[in-house]
N, C-alpha and C positions, 0 to 999 in steps of 0.2 A: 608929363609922361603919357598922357591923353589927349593930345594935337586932337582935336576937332570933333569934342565929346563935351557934351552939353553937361552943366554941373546941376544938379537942384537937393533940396531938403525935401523930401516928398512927407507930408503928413500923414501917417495913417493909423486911426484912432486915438490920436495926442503923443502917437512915438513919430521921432523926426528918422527919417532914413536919408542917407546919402546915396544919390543915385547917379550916375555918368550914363550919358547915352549916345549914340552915332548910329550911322546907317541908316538904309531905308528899306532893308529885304525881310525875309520875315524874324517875327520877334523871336531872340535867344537870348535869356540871361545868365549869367554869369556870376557863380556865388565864393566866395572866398572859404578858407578855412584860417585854424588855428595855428597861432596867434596873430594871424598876418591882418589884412584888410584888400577891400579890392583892387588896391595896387599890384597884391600880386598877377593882377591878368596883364599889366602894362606891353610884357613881349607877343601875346596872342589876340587880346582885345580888340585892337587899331586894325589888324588884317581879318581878323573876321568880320570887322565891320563893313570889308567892301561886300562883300554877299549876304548879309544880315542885320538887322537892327538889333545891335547889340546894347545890354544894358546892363552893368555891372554895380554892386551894390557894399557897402558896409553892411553887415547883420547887424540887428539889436545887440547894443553891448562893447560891439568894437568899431574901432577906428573913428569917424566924425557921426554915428549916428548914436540917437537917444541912448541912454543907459537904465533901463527903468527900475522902478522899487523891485525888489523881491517879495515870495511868501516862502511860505511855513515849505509848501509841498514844491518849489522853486516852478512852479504852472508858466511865470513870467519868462524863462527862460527854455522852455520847452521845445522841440524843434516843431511841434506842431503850433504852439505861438509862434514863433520866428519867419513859417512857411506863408503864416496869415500875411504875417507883413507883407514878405514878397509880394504875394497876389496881390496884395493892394497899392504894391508899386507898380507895377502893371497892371492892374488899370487905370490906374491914375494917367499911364500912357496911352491906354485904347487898348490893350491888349489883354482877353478874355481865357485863352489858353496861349501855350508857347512852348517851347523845348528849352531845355534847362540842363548847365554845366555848374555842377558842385564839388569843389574840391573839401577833404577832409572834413569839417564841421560842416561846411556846404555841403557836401553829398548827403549828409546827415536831412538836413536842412529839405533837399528835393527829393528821397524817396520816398521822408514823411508825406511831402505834398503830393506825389505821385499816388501814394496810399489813399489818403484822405478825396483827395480831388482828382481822382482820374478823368475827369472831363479837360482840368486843366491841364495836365502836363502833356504835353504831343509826344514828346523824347526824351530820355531823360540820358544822361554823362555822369557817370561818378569816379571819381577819381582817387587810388588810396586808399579805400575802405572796404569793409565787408558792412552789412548792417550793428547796429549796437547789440543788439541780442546774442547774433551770433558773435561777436566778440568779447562778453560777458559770457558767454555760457559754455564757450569753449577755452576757457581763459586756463594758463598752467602755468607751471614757474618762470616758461621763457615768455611768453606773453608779458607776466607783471614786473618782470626785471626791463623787458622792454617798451614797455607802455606806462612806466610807473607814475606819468604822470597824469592817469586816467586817474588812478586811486589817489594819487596826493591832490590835486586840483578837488576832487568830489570830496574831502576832509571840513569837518563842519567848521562854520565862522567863527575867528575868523586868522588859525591857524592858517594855512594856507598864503591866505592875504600877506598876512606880517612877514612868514619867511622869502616870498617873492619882491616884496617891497625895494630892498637894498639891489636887484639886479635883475629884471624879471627876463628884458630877452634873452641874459643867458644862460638863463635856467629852461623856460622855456623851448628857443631853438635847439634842435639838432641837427648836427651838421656845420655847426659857426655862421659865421657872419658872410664869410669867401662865397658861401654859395649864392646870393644875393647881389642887384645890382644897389650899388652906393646910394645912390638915391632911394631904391625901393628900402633899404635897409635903413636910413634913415627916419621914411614915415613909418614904419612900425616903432622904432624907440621910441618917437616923439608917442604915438598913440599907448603903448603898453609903460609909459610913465606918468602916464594917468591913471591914481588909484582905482577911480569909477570903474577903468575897462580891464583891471587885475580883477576888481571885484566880480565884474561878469561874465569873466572868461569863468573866473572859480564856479560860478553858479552854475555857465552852460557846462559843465563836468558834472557837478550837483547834480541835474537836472538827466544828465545821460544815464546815469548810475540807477535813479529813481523811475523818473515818470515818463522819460524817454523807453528803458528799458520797457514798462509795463505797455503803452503801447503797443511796442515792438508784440510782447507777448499776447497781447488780444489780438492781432492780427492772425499770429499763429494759429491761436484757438480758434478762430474764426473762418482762417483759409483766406484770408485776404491777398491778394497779388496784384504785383503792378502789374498792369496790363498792358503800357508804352514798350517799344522797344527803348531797350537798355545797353549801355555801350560799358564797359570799364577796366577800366586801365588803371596800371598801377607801376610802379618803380621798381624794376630790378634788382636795382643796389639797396632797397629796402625791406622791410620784414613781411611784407604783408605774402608775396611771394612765395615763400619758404615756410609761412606758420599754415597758409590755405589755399586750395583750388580753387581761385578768387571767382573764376566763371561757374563753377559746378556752385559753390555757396549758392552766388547771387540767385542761381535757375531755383533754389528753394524759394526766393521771395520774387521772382518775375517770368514771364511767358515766353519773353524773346530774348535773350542774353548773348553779345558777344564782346568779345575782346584782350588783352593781350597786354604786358608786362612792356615798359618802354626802360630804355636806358636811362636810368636816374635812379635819382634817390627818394624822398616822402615829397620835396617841392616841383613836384613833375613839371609845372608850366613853365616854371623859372631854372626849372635842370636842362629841360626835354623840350625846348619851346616849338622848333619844329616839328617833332615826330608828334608832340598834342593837337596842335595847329592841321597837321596832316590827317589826324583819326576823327578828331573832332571836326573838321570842317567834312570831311567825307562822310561820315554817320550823318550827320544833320542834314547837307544837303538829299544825303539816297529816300 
């Protein structure tokens, strides 16, 4: 599904990441969400890489990269751990900063880094999401009817685990399997029937709940803001639309904010692969 993308395990600091790479324009990475793995950029990845050095990734946790120990305060699954890795899959490549597309747990994943390292992010794309903070803090019955599995995934060890065991993707996906190419739908069963990657999905919920959220909240206290321009899009036929003014959110946690609602549902690349393909290659090149 990746015609002419270099495969490697990239090392960084004794966790294995899986990386795919093509192109030769400037560097744009490409982060997956939940529960999927970086398969899901298969319909956008390949033509972005005629105009960019694209390089797409498994997070700590999921799909073919490391799964590593947890602790007490879940630090290991942190998005501010997760973001470390990134960077050091890039430079493992040569590439020192670069613009970055995060879907779901990826957008998690690149605003943290955008926070942290605003030297590093040029641009950032988030796809689906509002920040964790503000989805924690504005949270009300229809949120946790529709999100419930923010609060069951974040249920301590190792509840969670045992009940996803007997069927995780379809507990997991929303939306069924239909919406998914066969093959892309395949490498995710294959990866989410691997207890390790239930276990870490469970953690990086753990971890949003907890340490991700407090974060989030020192930033606030502190006035922290991304400083990249920021692009994001979200799915129509999805909730995130209808619970919040996903662009007025965002302008609380960044400086330049735009963007717009696509016809789909939460799997945007794989609903929406043109109209993504269209936003995001135009954002990044302007």
């Amino acid at each position: 599904m990746f015609e002419g993308f270099e495969t490697e395990m990239v090392d960084v600091g004794g966790v294995g990441i899986l990386a795919r790479k093509a192109g030769s324009g400037p560097p744009l990475l490409l982060l997956h969400g939940n529960p999927q793995t970086h398969t899901m950029w298969h319909l956008v990845a390949p033509r972005l890489a005629e105009d960019f050095t694209v390089v797409v990734t498994d997070l700590r946790g999921y799909g073919d990269s490391s799964k590593p120990r947890t602790a007490e305060d879940h630090k290991p699954y942190s998005k501010r751990v997760m973001a470390e890795d990134q960077m050091g899959v890039m430079r493992h490549f040569g590439f020192e900063s670069f613009s970055l597309c995060g879907h779901d747990r990826g957008g998690r994943v690149g605003y943290r880094m955008a926070l942290d390292h605003p030297e590093v992010v040029t641009k950032l794309a988030v796809l689906d999401i509002v920040p964790t903070w503000e989805a924690f803090s504005r949270a009300d019955m229809s949120f946790g009817l529709g999100y419930w599995h923010w609060f069951f995934l974040a249920q301590p060890y190792d509840l969670p685990e045992r009940l996803l065991a007997s069927d995780p993707e379809k507990t997991l996906f929303r939306g069924g399997s239909e919406t998914f190419h066969p093959e892309a739908m395949q490498e995710y069963v294959r990866c989410l029937r691997n207890p390790e990657t239930v276990h870490a999905i469970c953690e990086d919920y753990r971890a949003a709940a907890t340490i991700d959220f407090l974060h989030d909240s020192e930033d606030r206290d502190a006035d922290r803001r991304i400083t990249c321009p920021l692009l994001a899009l979200w799915g129509n036929r999805g909730n995130l639309g209808e619970w919040y003014d996903v662009p007025e959110v965002w302008r609380g946690w960044a400086d330049d904010v735009r963007g717009r609602g696509l016809d789909s549902g939460h799997y945007v690349p794989e609903e929406a692969p043109e109209e993504t393909l269209s936003e995001i290659r135009a954002f990044f090149r302007g």
